[in-house]
DOSE-855545 format. One record per residue: chain; x, y, z of N, C-alpha, C in turn; residue in three letters; residue number from 1. Coordinates in nm, 3 decimals, always signed. Example, Ala and Ser with C-alpha at 12.3 -4.5 7.8 and 13.67 -1.06 7.14 Angstrom:
! residues 2
<kevex 'A'; <+1.319; -0.569; +0.780>; <+1.230; -0.450; +0.780>; <+1.320; -0.330; +0.780>; 'ALA'; 1>
<kevex 'A'; <+1.285; -0.225; +0.708>; <+1.367; -0.106; +0.714>; <+1.290; +0.003; +0.787>; 'SER'; 2>
END
This chain:
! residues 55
<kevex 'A'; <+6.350; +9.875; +9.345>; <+6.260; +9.955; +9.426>; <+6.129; +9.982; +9.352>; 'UNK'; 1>
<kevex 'A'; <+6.144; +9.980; +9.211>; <+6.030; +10.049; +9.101>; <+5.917; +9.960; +9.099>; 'UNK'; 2>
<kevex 'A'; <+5.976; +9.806; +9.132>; <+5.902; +9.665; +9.077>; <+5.812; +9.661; +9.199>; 'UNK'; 3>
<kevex 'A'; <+5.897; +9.661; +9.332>; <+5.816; +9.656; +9.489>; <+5.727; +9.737; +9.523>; 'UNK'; 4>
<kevex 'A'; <+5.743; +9.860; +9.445>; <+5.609; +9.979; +9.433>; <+5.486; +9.949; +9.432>; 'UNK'; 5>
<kevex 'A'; <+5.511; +9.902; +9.269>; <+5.463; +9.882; +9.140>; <+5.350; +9.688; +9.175>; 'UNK'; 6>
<kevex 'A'; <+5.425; +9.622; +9.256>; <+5.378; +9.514; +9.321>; <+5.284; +9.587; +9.438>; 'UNK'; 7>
<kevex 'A'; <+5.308; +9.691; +9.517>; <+5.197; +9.722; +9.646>; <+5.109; +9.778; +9.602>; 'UNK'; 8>
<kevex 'A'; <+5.105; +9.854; +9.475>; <+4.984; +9.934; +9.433>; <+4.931; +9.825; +9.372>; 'UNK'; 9>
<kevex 'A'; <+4.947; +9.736; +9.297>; <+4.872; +9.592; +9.203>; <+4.805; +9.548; +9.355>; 'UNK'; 10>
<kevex 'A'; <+4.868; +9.504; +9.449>; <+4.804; +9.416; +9.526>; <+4.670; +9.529; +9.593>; 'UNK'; 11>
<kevex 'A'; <+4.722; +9.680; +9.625>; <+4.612; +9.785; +9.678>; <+4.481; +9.737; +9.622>; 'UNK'; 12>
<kevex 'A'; <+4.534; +9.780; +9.468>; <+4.383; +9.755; +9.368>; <+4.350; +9.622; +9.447>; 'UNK'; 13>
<kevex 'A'; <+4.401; +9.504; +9.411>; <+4.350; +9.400; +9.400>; <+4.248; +9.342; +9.537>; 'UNK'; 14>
<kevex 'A'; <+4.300; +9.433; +9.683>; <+4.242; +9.397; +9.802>; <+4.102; +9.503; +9.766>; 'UNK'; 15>
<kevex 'A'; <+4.113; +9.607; +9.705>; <+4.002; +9.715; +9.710>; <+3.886; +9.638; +9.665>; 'UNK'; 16>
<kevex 'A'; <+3.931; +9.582; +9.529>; <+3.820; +9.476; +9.454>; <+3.779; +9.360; +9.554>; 'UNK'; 17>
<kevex 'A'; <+3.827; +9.315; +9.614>; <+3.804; +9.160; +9.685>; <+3.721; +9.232; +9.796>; 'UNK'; 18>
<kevex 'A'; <+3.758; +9.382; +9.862>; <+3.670; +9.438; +9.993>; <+3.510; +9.482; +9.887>; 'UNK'; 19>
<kevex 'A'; <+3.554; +9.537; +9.769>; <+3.439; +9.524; +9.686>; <+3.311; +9.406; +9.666>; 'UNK'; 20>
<kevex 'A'; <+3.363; +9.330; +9.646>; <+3.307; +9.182; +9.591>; <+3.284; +9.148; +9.745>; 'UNK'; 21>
<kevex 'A'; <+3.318; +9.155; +9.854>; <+3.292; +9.049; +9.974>; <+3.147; +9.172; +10.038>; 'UNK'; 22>
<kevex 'A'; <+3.184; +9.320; +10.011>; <+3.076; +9.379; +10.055>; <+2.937; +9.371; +9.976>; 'UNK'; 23>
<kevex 'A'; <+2.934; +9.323; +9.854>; <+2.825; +9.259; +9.765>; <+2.751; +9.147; +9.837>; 'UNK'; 24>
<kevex 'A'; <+2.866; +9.093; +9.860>; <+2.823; +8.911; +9.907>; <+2.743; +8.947; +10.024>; 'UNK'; 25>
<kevex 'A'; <+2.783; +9.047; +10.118>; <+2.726; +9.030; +10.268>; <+2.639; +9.169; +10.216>; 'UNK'; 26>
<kevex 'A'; <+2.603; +9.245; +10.149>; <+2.454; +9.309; +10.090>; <+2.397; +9.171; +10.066>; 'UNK'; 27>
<kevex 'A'; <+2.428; +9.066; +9.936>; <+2.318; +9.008; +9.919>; <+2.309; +8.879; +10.047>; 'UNK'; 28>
<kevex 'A'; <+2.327; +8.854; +10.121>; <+2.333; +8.805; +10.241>; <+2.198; +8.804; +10.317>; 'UNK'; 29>
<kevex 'A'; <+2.246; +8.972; +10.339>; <+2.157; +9.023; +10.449>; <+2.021; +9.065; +10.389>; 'UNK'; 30>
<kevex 'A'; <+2.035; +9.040; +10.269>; <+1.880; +9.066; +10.158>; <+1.776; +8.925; +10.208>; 'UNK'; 31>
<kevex 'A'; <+1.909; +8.841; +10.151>; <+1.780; +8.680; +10.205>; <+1.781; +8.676; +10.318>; 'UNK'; 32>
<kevex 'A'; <+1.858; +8.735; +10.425>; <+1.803; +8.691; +10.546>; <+1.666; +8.739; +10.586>; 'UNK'; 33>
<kevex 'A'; <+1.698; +8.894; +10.509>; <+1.529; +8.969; +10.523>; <+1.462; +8.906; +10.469>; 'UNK'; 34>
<kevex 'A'; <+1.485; +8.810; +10.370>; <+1.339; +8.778; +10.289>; <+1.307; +8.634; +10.406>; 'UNK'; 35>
<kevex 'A'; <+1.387; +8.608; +10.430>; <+1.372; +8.468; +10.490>; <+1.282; +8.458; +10.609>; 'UNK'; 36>
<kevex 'A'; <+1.332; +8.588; +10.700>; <+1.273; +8.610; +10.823>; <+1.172; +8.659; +10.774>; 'UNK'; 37>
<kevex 'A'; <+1.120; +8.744; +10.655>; <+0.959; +8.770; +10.621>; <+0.842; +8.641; +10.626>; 'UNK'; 38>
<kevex 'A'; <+0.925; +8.572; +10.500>; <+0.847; +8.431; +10.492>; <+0.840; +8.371; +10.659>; 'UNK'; 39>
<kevex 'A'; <+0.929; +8.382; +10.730>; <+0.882; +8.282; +10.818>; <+0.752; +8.370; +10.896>; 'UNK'; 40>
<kevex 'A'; <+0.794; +8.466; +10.927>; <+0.677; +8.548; +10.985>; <+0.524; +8.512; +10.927>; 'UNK'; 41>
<kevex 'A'; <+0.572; +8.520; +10.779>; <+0.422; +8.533; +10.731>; <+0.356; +8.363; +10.745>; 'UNK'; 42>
<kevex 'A'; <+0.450; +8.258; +10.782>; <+0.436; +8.143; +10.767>; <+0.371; +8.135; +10.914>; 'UNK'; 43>
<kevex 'A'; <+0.429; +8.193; +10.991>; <+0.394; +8.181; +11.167>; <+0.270; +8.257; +11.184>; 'UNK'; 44>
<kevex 'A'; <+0.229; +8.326; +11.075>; <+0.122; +8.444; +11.099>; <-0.022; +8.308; +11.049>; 'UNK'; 45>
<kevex 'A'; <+0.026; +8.293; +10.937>; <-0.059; +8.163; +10.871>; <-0.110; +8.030; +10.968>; 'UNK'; 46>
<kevex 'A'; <+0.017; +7.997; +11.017>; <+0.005; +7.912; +11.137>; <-0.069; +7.871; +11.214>; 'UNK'; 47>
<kevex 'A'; <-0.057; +8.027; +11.252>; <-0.132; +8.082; +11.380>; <-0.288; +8.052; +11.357>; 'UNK'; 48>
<kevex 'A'; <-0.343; +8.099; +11.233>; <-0.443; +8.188; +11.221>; <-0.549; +8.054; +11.151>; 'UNK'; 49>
<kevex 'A'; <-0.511; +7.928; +11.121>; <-0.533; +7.783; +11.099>; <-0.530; +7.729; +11.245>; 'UNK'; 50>
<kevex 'A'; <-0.456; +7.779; +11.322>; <-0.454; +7.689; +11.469>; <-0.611; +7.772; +11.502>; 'UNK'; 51>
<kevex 'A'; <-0.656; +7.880; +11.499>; <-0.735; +7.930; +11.592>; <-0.873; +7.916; +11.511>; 'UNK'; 52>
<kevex 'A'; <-0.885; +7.875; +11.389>; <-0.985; +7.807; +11.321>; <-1.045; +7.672; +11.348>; 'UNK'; 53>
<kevex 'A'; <-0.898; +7.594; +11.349>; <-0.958; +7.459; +11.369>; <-1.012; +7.431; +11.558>; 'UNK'; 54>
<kevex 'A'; <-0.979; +7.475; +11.654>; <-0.995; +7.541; +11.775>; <-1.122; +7.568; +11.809>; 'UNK'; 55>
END
């Protein structure tokens, strides 16, 4: 009974860390997506602003 405990609390920790580590991954995720969707903005802003020059 002591070992099967002693096995659910090891695995507790071990899911806490992995919900740890996967909520990192999808912070840094959602970081580049912000940076990504900036650049494109600023790329579409650039775009733009070369289309209405040469025009």
């Amino acid at each position: 009974m002591y070992v099967g405990v002693f096995d659910m609390k090891e695995r507790l920790v071990q899911m806490q860390k992995l919900l740890k580590e996967k909520r990192r991954l999808l912070e840094m995720f959602e970081e580049d997506i912000s940076r990504i969707e900036r650049d494109i903005e600023q790329l579409e802003t650039q775009l733009s602003n070369i289309e209405r020059v040469s025009v």
